[in-house]
Backbone and ligand atoms as CSV (ligand in chain L), in Angstrom:
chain,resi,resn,atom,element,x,y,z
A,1,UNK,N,N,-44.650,1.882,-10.099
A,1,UNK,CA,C,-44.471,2.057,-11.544
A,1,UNK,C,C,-44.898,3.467,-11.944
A,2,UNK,N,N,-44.389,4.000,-12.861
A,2,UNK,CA,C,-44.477,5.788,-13.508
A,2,UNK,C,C,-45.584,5.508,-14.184
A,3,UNK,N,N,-46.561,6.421,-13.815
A,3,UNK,CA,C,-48.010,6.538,-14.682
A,3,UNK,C,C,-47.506,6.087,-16.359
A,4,UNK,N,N,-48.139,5.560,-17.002
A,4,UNK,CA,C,-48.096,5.601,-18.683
A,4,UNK,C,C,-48.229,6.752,-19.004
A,5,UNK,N,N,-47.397,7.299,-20.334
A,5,UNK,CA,C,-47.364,8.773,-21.205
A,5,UNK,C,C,-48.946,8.958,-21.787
A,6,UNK,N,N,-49.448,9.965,-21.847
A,6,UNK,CA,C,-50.765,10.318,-22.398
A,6,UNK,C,C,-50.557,10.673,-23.912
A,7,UNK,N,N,-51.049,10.071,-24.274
A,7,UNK,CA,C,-51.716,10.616,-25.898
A,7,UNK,C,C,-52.552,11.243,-26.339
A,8,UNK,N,N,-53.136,12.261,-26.766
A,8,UNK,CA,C,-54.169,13.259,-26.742
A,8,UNK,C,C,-54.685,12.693,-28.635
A,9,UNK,N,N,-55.596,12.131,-29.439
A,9,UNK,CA,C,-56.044,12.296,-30.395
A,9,UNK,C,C,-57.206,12.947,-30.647
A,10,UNK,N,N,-57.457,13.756,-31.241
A,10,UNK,CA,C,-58.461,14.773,-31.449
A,10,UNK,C,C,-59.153,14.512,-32.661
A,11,UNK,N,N,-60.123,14.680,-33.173
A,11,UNK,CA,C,-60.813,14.493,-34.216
A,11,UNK,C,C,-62.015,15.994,-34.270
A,12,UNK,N,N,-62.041,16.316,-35.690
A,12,UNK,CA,C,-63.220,17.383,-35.519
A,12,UNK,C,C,-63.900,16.987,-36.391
A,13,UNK,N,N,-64.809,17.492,-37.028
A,13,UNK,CA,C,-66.278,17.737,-37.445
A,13,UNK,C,C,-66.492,16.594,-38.788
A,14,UNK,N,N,-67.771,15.870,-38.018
A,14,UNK,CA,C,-68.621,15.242,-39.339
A,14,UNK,C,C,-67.470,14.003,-39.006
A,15,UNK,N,N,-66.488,13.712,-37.957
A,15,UNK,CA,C,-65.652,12.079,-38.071
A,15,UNK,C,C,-65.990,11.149,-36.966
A,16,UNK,N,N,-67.262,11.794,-36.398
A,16,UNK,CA,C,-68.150,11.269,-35.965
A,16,UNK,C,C,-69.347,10.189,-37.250
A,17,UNK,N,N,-69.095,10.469,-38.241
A,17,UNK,CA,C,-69.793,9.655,-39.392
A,17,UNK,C,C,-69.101,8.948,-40.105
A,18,UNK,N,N,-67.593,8.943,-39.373
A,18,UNK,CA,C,-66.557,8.007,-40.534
A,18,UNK,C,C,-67.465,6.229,-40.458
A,19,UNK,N,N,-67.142,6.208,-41.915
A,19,UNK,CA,C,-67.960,4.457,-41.930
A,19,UNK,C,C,-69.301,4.722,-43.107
A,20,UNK,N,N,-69.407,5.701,-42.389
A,20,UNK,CA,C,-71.108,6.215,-43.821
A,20,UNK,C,C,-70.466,6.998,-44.467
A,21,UNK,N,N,-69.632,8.672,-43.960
A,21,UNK,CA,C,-69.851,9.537,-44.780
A,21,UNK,C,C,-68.948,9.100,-45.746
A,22,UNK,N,N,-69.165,9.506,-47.373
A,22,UNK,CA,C,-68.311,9.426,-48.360
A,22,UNK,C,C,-67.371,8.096,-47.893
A,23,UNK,N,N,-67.563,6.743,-48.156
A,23,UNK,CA,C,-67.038,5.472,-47.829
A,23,UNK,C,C,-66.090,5.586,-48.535
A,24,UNK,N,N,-66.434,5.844,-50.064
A,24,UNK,CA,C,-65.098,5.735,-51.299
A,24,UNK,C,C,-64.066,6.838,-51.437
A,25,UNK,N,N,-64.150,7.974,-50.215
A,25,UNK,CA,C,-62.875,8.871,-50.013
A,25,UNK,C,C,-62.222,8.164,-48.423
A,26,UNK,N,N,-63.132,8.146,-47.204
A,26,UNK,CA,C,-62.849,8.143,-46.031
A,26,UNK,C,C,-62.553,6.576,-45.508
A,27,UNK,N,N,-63.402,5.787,-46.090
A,27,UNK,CA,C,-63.301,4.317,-46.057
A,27,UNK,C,C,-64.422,4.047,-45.211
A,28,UNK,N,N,-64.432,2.290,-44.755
A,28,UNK,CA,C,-65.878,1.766,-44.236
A,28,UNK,C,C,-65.357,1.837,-42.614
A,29,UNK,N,N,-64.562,2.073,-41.905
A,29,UNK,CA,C,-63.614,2.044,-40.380
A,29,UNK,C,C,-64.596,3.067,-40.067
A,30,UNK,N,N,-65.358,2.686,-38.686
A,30,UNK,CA,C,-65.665,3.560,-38.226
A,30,UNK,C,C,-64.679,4.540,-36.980
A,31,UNK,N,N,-65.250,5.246,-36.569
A,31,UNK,CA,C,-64.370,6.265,-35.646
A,31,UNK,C,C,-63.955,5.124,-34.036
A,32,UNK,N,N,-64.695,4.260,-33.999
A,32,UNK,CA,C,-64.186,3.697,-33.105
A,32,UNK,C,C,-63.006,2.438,-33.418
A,33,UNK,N,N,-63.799,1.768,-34.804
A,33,UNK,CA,C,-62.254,0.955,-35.457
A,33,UNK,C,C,-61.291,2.279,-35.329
A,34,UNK,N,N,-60.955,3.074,-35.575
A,34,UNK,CA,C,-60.272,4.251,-35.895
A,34,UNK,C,C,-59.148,4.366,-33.973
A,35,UNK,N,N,-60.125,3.829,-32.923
A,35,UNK,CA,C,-59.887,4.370,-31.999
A,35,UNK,C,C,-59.128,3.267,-31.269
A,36,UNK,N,N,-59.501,2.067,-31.671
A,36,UNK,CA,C,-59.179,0.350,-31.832
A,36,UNK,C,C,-57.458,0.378,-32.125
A,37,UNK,N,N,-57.385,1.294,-33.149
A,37,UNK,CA,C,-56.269,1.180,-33.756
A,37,UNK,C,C,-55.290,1.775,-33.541
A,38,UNK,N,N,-55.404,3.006,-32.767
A,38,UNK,CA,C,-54.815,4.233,-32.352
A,38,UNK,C,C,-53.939,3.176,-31.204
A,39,UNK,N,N,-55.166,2.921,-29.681
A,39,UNK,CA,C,-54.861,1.736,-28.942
A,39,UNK,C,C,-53.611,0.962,-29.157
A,40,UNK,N,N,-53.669,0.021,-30.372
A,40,UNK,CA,C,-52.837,-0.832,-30.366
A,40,UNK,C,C,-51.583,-0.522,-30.789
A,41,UNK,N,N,-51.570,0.966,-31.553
A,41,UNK,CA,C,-50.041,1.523,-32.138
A,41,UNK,C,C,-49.369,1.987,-31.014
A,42,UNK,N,N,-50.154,2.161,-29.502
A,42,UNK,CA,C,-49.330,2.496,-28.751
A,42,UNK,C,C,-49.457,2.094,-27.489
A,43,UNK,N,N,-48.737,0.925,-27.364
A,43,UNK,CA,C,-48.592,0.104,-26.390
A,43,UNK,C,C,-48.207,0.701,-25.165
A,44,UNK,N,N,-48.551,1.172,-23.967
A,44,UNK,CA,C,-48.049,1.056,-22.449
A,44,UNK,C,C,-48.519,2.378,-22.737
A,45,UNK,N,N,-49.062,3.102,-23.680
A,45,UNK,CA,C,-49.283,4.848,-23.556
A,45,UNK,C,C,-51.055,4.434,-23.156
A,46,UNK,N,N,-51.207,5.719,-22.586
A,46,UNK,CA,C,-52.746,5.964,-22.360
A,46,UNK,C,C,-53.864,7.070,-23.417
A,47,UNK,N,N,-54.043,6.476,-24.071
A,47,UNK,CA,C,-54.729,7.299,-25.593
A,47,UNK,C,C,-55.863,7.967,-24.800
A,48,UNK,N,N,-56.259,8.862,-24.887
A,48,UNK,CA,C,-57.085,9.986,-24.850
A,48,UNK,C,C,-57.676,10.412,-26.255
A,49,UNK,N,N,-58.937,9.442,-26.840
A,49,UNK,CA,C,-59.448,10.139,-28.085
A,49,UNK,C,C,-60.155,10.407,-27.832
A,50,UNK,N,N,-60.986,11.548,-28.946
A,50,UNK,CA,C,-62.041,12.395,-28.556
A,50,UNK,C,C,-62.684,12.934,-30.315
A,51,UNK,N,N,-64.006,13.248,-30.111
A,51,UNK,CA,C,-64.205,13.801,-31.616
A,51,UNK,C,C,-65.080,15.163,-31.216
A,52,UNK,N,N,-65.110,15.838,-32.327
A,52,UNK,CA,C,-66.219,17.295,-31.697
A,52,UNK,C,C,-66.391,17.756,-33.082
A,53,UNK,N,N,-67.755,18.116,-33.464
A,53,UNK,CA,C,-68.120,18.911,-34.113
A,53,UNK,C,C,-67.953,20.814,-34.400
A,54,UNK,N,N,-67.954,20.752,-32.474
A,54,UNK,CA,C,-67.220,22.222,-32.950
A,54,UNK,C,C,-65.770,22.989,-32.357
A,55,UNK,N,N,-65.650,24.332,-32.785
A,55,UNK,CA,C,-64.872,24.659,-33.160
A,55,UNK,C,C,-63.825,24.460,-31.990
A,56,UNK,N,N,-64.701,25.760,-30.582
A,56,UNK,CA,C,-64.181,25.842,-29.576
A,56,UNK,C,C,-64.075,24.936,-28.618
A,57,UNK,N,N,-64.630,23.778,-28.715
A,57,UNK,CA,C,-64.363,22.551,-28.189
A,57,UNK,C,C,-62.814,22.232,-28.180
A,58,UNK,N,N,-62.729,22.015,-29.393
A,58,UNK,CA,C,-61.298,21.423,-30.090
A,58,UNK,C,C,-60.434,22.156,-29.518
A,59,UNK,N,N,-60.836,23.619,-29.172
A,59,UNK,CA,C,-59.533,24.208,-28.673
A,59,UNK,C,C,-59.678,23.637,-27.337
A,60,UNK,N,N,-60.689,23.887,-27.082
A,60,UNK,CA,C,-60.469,23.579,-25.231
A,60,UNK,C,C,-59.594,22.447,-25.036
A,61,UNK,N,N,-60.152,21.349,-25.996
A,61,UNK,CA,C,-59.401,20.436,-25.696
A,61,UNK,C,C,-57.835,20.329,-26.210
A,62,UNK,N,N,-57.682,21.001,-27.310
A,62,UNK,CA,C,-55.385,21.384,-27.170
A,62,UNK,C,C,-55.778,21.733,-26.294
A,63,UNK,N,N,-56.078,22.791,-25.926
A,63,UNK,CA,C,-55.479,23.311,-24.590
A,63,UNK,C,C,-55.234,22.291,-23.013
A,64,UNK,N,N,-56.217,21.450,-23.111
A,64,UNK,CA,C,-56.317,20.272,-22.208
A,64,UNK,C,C,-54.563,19.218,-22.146
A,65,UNK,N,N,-55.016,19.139,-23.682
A,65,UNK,CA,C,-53.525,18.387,-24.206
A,65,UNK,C,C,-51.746,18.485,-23.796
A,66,UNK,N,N,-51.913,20.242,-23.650
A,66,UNK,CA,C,-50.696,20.947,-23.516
A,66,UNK,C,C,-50.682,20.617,-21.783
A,67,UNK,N,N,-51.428,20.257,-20.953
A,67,UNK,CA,C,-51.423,20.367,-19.267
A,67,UNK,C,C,-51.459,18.664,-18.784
A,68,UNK,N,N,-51.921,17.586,-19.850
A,68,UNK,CA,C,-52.054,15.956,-19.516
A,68,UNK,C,C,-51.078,15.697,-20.377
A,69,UNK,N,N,-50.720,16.077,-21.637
A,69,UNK,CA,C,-50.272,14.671,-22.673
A,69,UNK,C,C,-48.766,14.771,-22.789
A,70,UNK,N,N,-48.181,13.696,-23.922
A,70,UNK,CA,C,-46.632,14.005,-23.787
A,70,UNK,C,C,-47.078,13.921,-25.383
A,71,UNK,N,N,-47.988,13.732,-26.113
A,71,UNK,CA,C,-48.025,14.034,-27.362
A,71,UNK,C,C,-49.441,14.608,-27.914
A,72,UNK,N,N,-49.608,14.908,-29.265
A,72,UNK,CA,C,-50.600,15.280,-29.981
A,72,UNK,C,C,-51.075,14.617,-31.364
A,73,UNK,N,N,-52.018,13.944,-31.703
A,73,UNK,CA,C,-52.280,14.050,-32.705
A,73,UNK,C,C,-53.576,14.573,-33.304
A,74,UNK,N,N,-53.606,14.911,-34.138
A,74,UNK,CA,C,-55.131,15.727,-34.499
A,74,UNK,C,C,-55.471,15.506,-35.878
A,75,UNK,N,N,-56.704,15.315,-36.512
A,75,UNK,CA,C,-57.332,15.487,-37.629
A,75,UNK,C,C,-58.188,16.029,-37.203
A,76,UNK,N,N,-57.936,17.540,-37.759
A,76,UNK,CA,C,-59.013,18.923,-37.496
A,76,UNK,C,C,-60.030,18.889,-38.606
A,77,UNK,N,N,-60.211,17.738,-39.309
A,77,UNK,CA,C,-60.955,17.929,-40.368
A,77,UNK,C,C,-61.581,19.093,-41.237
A,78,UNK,N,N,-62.005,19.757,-41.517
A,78,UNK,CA,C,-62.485,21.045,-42.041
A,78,UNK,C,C,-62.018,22.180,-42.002
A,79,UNK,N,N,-62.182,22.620,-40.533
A,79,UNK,CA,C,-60.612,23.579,-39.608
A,79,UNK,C,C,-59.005,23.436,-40.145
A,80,UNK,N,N,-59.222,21.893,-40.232
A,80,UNK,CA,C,-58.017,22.130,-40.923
A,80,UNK,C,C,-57.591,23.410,-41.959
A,81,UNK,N,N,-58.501,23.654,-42.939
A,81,UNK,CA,C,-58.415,25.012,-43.510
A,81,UNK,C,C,-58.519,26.261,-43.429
A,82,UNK,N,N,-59.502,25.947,-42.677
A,82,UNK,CA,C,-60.308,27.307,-42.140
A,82,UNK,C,C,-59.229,28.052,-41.229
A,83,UNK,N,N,-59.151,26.909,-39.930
A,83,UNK,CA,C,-59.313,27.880,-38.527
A,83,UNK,C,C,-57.807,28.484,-38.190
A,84,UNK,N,N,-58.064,29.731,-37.640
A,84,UNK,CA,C,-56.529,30.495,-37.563
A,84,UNK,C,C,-56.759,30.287,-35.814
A,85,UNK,N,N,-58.103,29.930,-35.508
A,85,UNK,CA,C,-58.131,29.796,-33.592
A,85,UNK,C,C,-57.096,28.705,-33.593
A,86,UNK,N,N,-57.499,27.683,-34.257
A,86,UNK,CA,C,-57.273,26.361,-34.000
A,86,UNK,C,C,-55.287,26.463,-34.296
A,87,UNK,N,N,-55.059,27.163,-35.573
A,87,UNK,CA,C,-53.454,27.771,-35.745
A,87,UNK,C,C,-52.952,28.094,-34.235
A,88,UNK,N,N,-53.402,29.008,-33.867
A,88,UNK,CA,C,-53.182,29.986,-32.548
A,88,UNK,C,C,-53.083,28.809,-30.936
A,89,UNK,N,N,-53.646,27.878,-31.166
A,89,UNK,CA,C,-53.991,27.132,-29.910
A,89,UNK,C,C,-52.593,26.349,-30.182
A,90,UNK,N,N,-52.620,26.100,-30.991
A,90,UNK,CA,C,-51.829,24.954,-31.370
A,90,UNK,C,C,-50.294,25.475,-31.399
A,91,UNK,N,N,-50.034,26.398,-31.967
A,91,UNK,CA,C,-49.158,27.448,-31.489
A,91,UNK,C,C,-48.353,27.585,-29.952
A,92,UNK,N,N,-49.240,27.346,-28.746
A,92,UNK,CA,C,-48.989,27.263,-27.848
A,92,UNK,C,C,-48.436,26.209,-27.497
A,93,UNK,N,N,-48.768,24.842,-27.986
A,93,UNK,CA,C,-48.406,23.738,-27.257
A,93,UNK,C,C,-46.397,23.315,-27.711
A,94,UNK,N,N,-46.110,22.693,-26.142
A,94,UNK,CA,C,-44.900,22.140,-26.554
A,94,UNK,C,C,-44.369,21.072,-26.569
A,95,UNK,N,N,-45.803,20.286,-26.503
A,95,UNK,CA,C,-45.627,18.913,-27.587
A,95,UNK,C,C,-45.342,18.353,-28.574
A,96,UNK,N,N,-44.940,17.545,-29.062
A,96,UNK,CA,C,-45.123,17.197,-30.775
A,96,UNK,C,C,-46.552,16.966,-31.194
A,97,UNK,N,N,-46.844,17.593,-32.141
A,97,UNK,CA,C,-47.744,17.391,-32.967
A,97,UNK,C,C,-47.687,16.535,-34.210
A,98,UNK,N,N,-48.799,16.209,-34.468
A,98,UNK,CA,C,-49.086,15.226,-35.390
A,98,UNK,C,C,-49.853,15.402,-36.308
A,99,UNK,N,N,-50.457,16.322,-37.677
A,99,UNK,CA,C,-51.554,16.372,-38.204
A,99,UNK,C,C,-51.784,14.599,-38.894
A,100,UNK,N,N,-53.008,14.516,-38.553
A,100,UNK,CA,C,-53.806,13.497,-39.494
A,100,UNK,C,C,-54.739,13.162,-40.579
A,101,UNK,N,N,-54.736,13.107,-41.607
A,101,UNK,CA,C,-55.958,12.909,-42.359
A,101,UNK,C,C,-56.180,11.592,-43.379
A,102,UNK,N,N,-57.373,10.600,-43.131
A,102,UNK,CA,C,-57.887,10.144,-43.459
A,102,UNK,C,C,-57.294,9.858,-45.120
A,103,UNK,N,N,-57.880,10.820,-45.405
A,103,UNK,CA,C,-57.783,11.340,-47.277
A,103,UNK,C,C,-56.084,11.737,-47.348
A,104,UNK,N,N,-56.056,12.395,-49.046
A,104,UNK,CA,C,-55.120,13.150,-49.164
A,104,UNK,C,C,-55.560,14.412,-49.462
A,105,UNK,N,N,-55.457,15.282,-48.478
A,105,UNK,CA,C,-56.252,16.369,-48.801
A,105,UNK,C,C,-55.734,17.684,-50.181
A,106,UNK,N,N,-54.011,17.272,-49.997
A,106,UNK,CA,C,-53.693,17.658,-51.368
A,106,UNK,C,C,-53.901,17.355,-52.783
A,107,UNK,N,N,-54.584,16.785,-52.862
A,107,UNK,CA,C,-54.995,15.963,-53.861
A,107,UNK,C,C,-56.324,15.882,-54.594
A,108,UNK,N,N,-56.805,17.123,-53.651
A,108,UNK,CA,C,-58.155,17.285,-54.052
A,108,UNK,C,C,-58.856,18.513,-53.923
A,109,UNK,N,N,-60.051,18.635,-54.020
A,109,UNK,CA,C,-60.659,20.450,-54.003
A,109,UNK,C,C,-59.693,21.128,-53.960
A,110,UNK,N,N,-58.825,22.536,-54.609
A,110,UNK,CA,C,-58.668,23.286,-53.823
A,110,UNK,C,C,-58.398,23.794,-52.703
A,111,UNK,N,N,-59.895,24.176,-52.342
A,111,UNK,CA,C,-59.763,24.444,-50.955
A,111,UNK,C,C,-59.564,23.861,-49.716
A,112,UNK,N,N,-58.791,22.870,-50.367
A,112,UNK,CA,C,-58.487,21.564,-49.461
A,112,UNK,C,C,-56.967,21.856,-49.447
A,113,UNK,N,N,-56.324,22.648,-50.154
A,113,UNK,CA,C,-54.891,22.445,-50.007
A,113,UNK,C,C,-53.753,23.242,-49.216
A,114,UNK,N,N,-54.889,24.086,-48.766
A,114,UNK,CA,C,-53.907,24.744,-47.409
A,114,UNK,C,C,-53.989,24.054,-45.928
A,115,UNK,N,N,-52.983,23.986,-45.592
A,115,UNK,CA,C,-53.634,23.521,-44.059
A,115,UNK,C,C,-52.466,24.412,-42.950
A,116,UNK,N,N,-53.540,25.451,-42.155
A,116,UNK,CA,C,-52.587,26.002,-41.410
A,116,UNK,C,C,-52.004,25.034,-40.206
A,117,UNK,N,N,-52.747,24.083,-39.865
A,117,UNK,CA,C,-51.823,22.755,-39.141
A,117,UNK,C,C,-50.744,22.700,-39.256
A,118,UNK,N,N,-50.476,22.427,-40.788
A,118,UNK,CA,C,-49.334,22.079,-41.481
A,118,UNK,C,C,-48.473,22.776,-41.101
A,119,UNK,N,N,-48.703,24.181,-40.656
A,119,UNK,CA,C,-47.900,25.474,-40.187
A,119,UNK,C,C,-46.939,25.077,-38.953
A,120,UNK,N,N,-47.586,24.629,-38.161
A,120,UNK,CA,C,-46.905,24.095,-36.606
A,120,UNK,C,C,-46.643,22.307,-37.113
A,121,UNK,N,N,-47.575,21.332,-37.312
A,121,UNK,CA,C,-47.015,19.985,-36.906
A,121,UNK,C,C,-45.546,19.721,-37.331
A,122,UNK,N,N,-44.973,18.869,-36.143
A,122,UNK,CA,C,-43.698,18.321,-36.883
A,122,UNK,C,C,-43.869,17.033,-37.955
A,123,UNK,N,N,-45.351,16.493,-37.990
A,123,UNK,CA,C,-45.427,15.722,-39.194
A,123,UNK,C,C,-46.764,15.309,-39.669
A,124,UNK,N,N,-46.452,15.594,-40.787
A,124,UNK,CA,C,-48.411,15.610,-41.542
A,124,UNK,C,C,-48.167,14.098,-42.045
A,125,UNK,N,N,-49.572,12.636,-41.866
A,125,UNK,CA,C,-49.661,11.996,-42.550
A,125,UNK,C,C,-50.916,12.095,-43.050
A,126,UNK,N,N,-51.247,11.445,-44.469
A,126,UNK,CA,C,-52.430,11.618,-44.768
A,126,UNK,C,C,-52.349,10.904,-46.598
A,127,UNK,N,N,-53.635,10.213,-46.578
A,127,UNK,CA,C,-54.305,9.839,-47.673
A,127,UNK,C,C,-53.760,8.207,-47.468
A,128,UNK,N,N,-53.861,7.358,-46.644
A,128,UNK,CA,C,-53.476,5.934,-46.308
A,128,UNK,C,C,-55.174,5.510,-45.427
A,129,UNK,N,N,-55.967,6.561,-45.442
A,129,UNK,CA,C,-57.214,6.062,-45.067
A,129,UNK,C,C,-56.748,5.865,-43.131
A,130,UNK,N,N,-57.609,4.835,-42.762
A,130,UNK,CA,C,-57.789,4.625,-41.172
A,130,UNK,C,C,-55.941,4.060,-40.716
A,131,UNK,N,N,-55.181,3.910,-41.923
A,131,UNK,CA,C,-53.785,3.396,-41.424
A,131,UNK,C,C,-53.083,4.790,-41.462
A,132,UNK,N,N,-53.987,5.992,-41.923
A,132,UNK,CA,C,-53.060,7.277,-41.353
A,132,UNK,C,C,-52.903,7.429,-40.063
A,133,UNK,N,N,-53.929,7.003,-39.268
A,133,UNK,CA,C,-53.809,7.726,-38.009
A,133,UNK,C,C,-52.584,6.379,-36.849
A,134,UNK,N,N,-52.833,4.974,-37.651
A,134,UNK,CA,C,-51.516,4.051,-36.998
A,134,UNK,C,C,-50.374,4.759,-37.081
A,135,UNK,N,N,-50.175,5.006,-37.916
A,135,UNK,CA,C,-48.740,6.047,-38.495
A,135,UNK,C,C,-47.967,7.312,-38.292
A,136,UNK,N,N,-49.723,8.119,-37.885
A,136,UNK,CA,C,-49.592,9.527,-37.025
A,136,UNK,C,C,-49.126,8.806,-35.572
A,137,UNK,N,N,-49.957,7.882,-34.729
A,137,UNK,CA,C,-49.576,7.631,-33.444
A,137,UNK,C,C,-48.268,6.880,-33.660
A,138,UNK,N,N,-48.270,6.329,-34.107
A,138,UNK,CA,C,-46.146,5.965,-33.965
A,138,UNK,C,C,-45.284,6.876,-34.102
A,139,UNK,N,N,-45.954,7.897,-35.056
A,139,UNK,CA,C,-45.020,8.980,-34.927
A,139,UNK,C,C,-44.982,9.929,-34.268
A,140,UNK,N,N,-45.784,9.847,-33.478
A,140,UNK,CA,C,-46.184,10.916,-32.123
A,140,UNK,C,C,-45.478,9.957,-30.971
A,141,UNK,N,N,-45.166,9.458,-30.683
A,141,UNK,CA,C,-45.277,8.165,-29.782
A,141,UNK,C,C,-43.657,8.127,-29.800
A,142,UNK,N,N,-42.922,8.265,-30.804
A,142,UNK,CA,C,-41.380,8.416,-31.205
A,142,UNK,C,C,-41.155,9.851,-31.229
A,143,UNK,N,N,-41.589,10.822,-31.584
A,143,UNK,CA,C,-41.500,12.445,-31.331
A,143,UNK,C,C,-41.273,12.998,-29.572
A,144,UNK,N,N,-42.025,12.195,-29.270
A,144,UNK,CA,C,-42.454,12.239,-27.718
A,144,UNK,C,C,-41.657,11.866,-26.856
A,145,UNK,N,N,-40.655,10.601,-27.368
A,145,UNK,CA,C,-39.670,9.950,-26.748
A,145,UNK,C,C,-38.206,10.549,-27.199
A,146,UNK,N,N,-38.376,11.282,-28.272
A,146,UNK,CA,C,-37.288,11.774,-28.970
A,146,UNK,C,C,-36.492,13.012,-27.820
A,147,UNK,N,N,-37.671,13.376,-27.440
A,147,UNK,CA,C,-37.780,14.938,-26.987
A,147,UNK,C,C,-37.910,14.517,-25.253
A,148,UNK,N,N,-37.757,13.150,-24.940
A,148,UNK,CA,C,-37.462,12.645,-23.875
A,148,UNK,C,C,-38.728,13.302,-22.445
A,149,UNK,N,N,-39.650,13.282,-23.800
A,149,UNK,CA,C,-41.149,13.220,-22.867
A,149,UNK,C,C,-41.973,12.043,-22.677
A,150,UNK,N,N,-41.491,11.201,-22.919
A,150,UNK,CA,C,-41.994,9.945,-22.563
A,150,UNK,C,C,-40.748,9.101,-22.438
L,1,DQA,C1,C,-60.061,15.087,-43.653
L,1,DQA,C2,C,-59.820,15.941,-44.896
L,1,DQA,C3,C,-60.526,17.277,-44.784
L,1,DQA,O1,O,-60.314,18.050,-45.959
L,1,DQA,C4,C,-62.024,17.066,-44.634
L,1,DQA,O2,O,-62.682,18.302,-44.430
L,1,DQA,C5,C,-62.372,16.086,-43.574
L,1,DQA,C6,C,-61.537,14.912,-43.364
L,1,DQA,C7,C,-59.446,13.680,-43.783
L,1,DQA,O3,O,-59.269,13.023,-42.761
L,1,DQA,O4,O,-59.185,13.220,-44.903
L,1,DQA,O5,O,-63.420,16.205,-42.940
L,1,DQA,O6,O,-59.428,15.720,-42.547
């Protein structure tokens, strides 16, 4: 039998506290319900999640992504705005990408409403809470097969 397709989900900073931090933006799901769920949206694939606080981690790990997976999904949390590394890494890969977020990040602060992610993914979901990331992996999971990498 052909190894199962890899899934790469990434998580960055502070979603290591999903469940406590801010309950009434992020919800009560912790990062492992979160990881529970990823699992079951994608049947016969092999999920690879991961969370990191910092920056260059996250890259290491796209970069990991682009050499194991047949897809991507990511909630860069914070970076999401910030990081032009995290732009640049991501840049490289020729996977489908997936941005994810929890929240709706348009929808709120400001400085919440750029996301250079947004720049590369072929599809942003976000503000459906812990059923964003079911939604990101189906649609990574169909991107992947589209493009006849899985
Ligand atoms: C987030 C939204 C970001 O703006 C924020 O910095 C996060 C989480 C989300 O999932 O809603 O940490 O990515």
């Amino acid at each position: 039998m052909p190894d199962a397709p890899v899934l790469y989900v990434l998580n960055g900073p502070n979603l290591n506290l999903l469940g406590e931090r801010e309950p009434e933006i992020y919800g009560r799901e912790t990062l492992a319900d979160v990881q529970a769920l990823c699992e079951r949206a994608s049947p016969g694939w092999t999920v690879i999640f991961r969370q990191t606080n910092h920056e260059g981690v996250l890259i290491d790990w796209v970069q990991e992504a682009q050499t194991r997976a047949a897809a991507l999904v990511i909630n860069p949390a914070a970076y999401t705005h910030t990081s032009i590394a995290l732009l640049d890494v991501l840049k490289t890969l020729s996977i489908p990408i997936v941005e994810c977020h929890l929240s709706d990040p348009a929808t709120r602060e400001a400085f919440r409403r750029h996301s250079y992610v947004a720049l590369v993914a072929a599809k942003t979901v976000a503000g459906h809470g812990a059923r964003s990331y079911e939604l990101a992996v189906r649609a990574a999971v169909e991107l992947a097969q589209e493009r006849g990498l899985a």
